[in-house]
N, C-alpha and C positions, 0 to 999 in steps of 0.2 A: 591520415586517420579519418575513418569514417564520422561523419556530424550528426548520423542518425544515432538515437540512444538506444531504440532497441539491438542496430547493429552492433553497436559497439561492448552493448552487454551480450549480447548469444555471442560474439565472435563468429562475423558474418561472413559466409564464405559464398561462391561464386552463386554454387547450387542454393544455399542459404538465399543471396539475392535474388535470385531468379524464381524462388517460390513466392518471396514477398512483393515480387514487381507482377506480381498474378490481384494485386490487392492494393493497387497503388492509393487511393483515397483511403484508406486505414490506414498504410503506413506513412501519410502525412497526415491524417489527425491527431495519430499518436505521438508523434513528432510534434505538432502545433500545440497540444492539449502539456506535454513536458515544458514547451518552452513558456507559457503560460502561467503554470501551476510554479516553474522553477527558476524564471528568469522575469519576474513578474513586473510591470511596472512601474507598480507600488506597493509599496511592505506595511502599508499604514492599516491594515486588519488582520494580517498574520506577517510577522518579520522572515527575514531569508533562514535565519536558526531555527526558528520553530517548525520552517514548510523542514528541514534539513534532519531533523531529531523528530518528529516525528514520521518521515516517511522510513529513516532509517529503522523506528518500531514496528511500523506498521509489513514492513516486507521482512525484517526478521524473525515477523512471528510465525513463519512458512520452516525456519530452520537456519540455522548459521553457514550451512553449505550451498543456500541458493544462492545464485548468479547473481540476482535482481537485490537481493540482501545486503550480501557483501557491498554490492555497490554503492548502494543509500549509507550503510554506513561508514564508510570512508569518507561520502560527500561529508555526512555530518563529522565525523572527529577532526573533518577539515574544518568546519564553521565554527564547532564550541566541542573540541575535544573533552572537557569536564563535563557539558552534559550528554555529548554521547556516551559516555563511560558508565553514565546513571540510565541513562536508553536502553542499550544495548544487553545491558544487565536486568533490568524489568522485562526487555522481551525473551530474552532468554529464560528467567521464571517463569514466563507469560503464554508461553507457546504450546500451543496445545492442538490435537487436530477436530476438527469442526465440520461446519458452523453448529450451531446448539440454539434454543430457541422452543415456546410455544406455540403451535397454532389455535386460532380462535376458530378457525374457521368452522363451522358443520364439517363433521365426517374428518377430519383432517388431523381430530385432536390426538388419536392413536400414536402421529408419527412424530409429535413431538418431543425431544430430546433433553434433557440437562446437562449441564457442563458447567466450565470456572464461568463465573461472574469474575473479572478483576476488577482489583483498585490497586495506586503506586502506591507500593510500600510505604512508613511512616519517613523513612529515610530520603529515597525519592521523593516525595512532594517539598518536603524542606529545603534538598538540595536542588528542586526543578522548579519551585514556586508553584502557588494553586493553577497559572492559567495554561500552564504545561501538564500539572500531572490530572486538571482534570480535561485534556487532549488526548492526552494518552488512556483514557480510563474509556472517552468515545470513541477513539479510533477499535480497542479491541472490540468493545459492542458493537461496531458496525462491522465489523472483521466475522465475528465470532455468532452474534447474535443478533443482527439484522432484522428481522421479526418485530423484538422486542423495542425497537426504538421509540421513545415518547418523548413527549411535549416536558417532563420533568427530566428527561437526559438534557433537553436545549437550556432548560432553565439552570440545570448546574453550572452548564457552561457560560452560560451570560452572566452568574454568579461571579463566574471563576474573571471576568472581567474580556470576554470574548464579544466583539460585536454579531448580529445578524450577517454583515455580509463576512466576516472571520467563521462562523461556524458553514457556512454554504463553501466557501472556499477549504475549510477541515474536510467536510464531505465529501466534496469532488476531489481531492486531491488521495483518500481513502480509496474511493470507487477509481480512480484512476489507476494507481499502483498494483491495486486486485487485477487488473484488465493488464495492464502491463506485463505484470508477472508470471501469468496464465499464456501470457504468446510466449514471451523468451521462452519460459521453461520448455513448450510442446516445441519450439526453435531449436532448443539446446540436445533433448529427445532426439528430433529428427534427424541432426548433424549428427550426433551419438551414434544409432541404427545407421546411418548412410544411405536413408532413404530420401533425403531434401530435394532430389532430384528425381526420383520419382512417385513423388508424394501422390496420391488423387484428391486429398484433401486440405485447403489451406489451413493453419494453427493457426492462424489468428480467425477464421469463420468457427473453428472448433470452441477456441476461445469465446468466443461472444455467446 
């Protein structure tokens, strides 16, 4: 079995390899940047259940039939089956399509959109604790409404008992999974169509 994660989630076939070996430093950073984020050194600002239950939120909120989804949650009901169950269930309420957001910018403000604002249900944050459901309340802001990020979303979270280097490691491990998720699927596409082999264009440059 392959040890690469994106291979092993598109279910990587010869053609499959052979487009991704057109991009071979992206497909070991993304490989580096998983083993990182998931197999971490140290768990002393975010533990292995939390990087676990929250990625498994943050790629289900794409839909329960993505590739990438399914996967994360499985990791988690492996790490704390009782809070993926409360995860799994908020993203499933939670899921909506996007991103949504204002622009400040001159000339820009026309194309901004509204959508959900979420927060974890009263049930969820009880059963997840404050420093989980308010993870999960940034991850969909930065999912959903990226834009709007401020200086009073970090402050909830350091409320919520999150360090500085916990909320940059929540971050990157968000922006990671979006980037992740965005190659398998145009991965899974191509194998689909049975184009992988004569693609003109790599899904993971598409991607980025």
């Amino acid at each position: 079995m392959t040890h690469d994660i994106v291979d092993q989630i598109a279910g990587v076939t010869p053609e499959l390899d052979a487009l991704r070996r057109r991009r071979p430093v992206t497909r070991e950073q993304l490989q580096a940047s998983f083993d990182a984020l998931f197999r971490p050194v140290s768990e002393e600002h975010a533990s292995q259940a939390e990087r676990e239950l929250i990625a498994a939120f943050a790629t289900r909120l794409a839909g329960s039939s993505d590739a990438t989804g399914t996967f994360y949650a499985d990791r988690a009901l492996a790490a704390d089956a009782d809070g993926a169950a409360v995860v799994l269930a908020e993203a499933s309420d939670a899921a909506v399509e996007g991103p949504f957001g204002a622009y400040t910018e001159r000339g820009l403000q026309g194309e901004s959109t509204e959508g959900e604002r979420y927060a974890p249900s009263d049930a969820a944050a009880e059963a997840l604790g404050d420093r989980l459901a308010a993870a999960l309340a940034h991850t969909h802001l930065l999912v959903f409404r990226p834009r709007e990020a401020s200086a009073a979303d970090i402050s909830r979270l350091l409320d919520a008992g999150w360090s500085a280097d916990g909320i940059i490691t929540l971050s990157q491990l968000v922006s990671f999974l979006a980037f992740q998720q965005r190659v398998i699927t145009g991965l899974r596409v191509l194998a689909a169509a049975g184009l992988a082999s004569t693609a003109q264009t790599d899904s993971e440059e598409e991607a980025a």
